[in-house]
N, C-alpha and C positions, 0 to 999 in steps of 0.2 A: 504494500500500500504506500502511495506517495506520501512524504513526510507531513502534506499539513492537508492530507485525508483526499479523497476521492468527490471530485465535483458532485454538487447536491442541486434539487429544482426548489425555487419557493415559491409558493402558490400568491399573488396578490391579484386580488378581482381576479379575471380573465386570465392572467398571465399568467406565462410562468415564466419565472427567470432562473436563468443557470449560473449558480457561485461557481467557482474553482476554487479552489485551495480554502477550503471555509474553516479549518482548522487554523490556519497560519494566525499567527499572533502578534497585532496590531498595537498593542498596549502594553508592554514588558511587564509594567511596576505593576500591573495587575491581574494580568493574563488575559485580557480583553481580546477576542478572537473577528476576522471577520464576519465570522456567520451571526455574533451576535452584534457587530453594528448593522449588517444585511436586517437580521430582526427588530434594531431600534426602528428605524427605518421605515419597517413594513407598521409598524404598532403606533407611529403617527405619522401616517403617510398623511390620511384624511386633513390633519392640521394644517400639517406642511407643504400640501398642495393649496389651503386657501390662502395661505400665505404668500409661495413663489408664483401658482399657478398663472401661465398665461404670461410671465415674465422669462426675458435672456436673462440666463442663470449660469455665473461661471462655476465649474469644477476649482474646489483646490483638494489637491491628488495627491495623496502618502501612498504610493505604491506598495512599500517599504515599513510601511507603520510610522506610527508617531517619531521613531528616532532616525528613520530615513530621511531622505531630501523631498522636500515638497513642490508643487509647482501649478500656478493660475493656468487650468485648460480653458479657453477664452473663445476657440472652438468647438465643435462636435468631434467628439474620438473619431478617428475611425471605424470603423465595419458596426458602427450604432445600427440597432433594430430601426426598421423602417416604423416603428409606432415611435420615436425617439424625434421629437417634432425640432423646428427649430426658429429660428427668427432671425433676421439682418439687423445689426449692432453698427454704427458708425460713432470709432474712438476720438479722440481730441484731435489725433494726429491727421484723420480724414481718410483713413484706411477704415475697410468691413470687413465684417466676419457673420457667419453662420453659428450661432449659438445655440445652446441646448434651450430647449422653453418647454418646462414640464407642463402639460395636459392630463398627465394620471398616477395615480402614487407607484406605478410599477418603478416610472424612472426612478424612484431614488432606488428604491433594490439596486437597477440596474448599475447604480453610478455607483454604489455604494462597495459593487462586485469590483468597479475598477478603480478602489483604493480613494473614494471620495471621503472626506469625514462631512463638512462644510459645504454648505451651497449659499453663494454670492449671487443674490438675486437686484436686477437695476432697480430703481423702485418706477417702472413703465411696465407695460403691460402690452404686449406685442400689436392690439391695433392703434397705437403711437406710442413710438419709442421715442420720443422727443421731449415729451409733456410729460414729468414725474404726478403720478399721482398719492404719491408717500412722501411725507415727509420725517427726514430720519435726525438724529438727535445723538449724536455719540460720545457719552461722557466718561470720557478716556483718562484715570488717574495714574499719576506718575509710578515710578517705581518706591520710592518713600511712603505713597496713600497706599490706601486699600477702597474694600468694597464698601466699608460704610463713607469712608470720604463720596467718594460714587452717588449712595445712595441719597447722602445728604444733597448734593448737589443736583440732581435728579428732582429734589422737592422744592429746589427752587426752579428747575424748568419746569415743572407742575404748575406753579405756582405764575410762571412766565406766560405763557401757554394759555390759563383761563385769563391773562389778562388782553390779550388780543384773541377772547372768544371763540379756542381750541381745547380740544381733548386730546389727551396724550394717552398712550399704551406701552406700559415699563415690558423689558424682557431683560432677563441678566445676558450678559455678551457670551456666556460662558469661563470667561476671564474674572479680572475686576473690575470691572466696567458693566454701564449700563448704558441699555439704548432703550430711546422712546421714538416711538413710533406712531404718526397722527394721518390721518386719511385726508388726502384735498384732492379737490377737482382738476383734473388734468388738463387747465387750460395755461397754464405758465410754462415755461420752456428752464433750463438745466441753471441759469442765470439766473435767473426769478429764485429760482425755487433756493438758490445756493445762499443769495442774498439775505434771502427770510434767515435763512441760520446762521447766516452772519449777527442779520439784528436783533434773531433772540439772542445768542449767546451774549453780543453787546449788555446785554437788559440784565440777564444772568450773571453778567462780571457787574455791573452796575451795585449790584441787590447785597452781593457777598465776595467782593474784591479779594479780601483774604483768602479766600477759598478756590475761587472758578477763574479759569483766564481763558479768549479767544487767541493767544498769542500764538502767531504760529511757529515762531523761533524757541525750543527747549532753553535755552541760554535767558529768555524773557520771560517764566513762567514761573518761577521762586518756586517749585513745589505743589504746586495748585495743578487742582483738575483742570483738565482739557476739553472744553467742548469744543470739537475738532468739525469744524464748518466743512473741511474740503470735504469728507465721506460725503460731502451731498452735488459734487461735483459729476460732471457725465463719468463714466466709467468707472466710480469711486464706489462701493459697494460695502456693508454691512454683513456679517453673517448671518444667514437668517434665522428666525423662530426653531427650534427645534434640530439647528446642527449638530453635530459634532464636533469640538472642537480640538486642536490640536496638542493637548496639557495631556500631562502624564496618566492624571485620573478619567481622559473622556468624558472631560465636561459639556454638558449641552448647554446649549440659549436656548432659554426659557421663559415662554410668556407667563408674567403673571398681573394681578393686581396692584395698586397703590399700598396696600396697608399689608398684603403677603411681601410684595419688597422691605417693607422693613425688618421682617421677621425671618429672611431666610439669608441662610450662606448658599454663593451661588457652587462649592462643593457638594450642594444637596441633590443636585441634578446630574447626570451624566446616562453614560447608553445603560446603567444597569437598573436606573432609576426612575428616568425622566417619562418610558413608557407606562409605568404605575399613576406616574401623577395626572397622567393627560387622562387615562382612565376614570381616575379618583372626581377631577376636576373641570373638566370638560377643556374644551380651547378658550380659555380665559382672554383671547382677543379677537371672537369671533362677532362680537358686539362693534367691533370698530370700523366693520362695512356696512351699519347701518346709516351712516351718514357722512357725507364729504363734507370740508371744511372748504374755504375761501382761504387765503395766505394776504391779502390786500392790508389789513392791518400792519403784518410785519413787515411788508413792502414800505407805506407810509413812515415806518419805526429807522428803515434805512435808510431813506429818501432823506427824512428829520436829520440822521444824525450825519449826513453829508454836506447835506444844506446849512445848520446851525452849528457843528463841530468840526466839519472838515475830517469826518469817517468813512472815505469813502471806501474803493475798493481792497479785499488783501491778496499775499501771496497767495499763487496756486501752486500744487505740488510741482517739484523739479522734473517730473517727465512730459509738461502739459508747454505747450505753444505759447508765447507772450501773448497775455489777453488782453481786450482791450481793459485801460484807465489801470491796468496794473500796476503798484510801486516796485521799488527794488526786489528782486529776488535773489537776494545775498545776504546770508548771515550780517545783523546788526553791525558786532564787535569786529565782524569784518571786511565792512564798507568803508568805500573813503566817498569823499564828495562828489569825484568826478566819474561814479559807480552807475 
């Protein structure tokens, strides 16, 4: 018998998909196997399609397991089942690609066979890939915070949030970190939408300076949480609801509620766990497509703080084309004037 077992079928809906190697051992520090992230997988598919579904969805792919090399499939594998749908994606750079766009909980089996943990879903939805209809929220604490830094910070974008007359939806990153996640109408284009999360976080460093910074230079963030505006950039992508992610224990991102954030550590989740709780507690953010939001508020919030403070545009990541009204994109401490 081959070392990490004899290819096995999993039955989801209709399908069946073929594991190979379902023995092989993905997770060391715990002995987490393929077959049983294959299984995560299958036991909140139903979530996790109302989540990615209908959206390009990039692979990131541990062939190798957690302590392997990893790498963004930004493509469709090759020799994908013909029910493995896909969508046209255009990057910053103004190059396309054919992307995975899950339609049925079989593909994560499917991806999951080819060393997926995590699916990077755009927040568009394949009949416009232009217009986010999500807007994402990633409150990213340094390596000194932790997850209550996080969470605290998170309750002032709560709190940010109902004051330009939005609802937010917490999920743990998997990591330390949290993301919120709010539903709006797919009429703003990658610009708009990236803006808004410039002028919350603005509002958010406003509220608890000591605490939250939009900076995007680490050298200007004293310690302070990150709410990291670019993830809402074209191509810039969250892990979604219900991944796996790449930490020793297979921790998953996890939607939950306002007042369950307070109360859990996000090690409470992962592939041996995270399928109990969706059981126990249904999709705790299946409530958040009952209604789109407008972003016009925090449009106005940026437009304000351009017009009367002189805030206008920031750095985009260093792999992104000079945008327009962009300022310097060179480390602070390492600019000179004529930069």
């Amino acid at each position: 018998m081959p070392k990490n077992g004899e290819p096995i079928e999993v039955a989801v809906g209709e399908r069946k998909v073929r594991v190979s190697s379902p023995d092989k051992v993905y997770f060391p520090a715990r002995g987490i196997t393929k077959r049983q992230v294959v299984e995560h997988y299958v036991a909140v598919g139903e979530p996790l399609l109302r989540a990615v579904g209908e959206r390009p969805t990039t692979l990131k792919r541990y062939v190798d397991g957690v302590e392997g090399e990893w790498f963004y499939a930004k493509r469709v594998p090759k020799g994908a089942p013909d029910w493995v749908e896909t969508v046209k994606i255009t990057f910053p750079s103004g190059r396309t690609a054919e992307e995975v766009c899950p339609t049925e909980p079989a593909v994560f089996a499917w991806a999951a066979n080819l060393g997926t943990f995590d699916f990077h879903p755009w927040p568009v939805r394949r009949p416009d890939v232009d217009h986010p209809d999500e807007l994402r929220i990633d409150v990213d604490p340094p390596d000194e915070a932790g997850f209550t830094d996080a969470v605290a910070v998170a309750g002032v974008v709560r709190d940010v949030l109902d004051s330009a007359g939005l609802v937010g939806y917490p999920k743990t990153s998997g990591g330390r970190g949290v993301h919120v996640l709010v539903r709006i109408r797919p009429e703003w284009d990658f610009i708009d939408v990236r803006h808004a999360v410039i002028a919350l976080g603005r509002e958010v460093e406003r509220r608890i300076p000591d605490k939250a910074t939009i900076a995007w230079w680490k050298e200007e963030r004293g310690g302070r949480v990150f709410i990291d505006y670019n993830q809402a950039a074209r191509d810039r992508t969250v892990a979604s609801a219900w991944s796996v992610r790449g930490t020793p224990r297979a921790t998953v991102s996890t939607p939950l509620t306002w007042d369950l954030l307070t109360e859990v550590d996000p090690d409470d989740f992962d592939v041996l766990t995270a399928g109990a709780f969706y059981a126990e507690h249904g999709d705790l953010h299946a409530p958040m497509d009952e209604r789109a939001f407008g972003i016009e508020t925090l449009l106005e919030w940026y437009a304000r703080d351009e017009r009367d403070h002189g805030l206008g545009e920031m750095p985009y990541p260093p792999d992104y084309p000079k945008m327009p009204g962009e300022p310097k994109r060179v480390q602070p401490s390492k600019a000179r004037d004529d930069t």
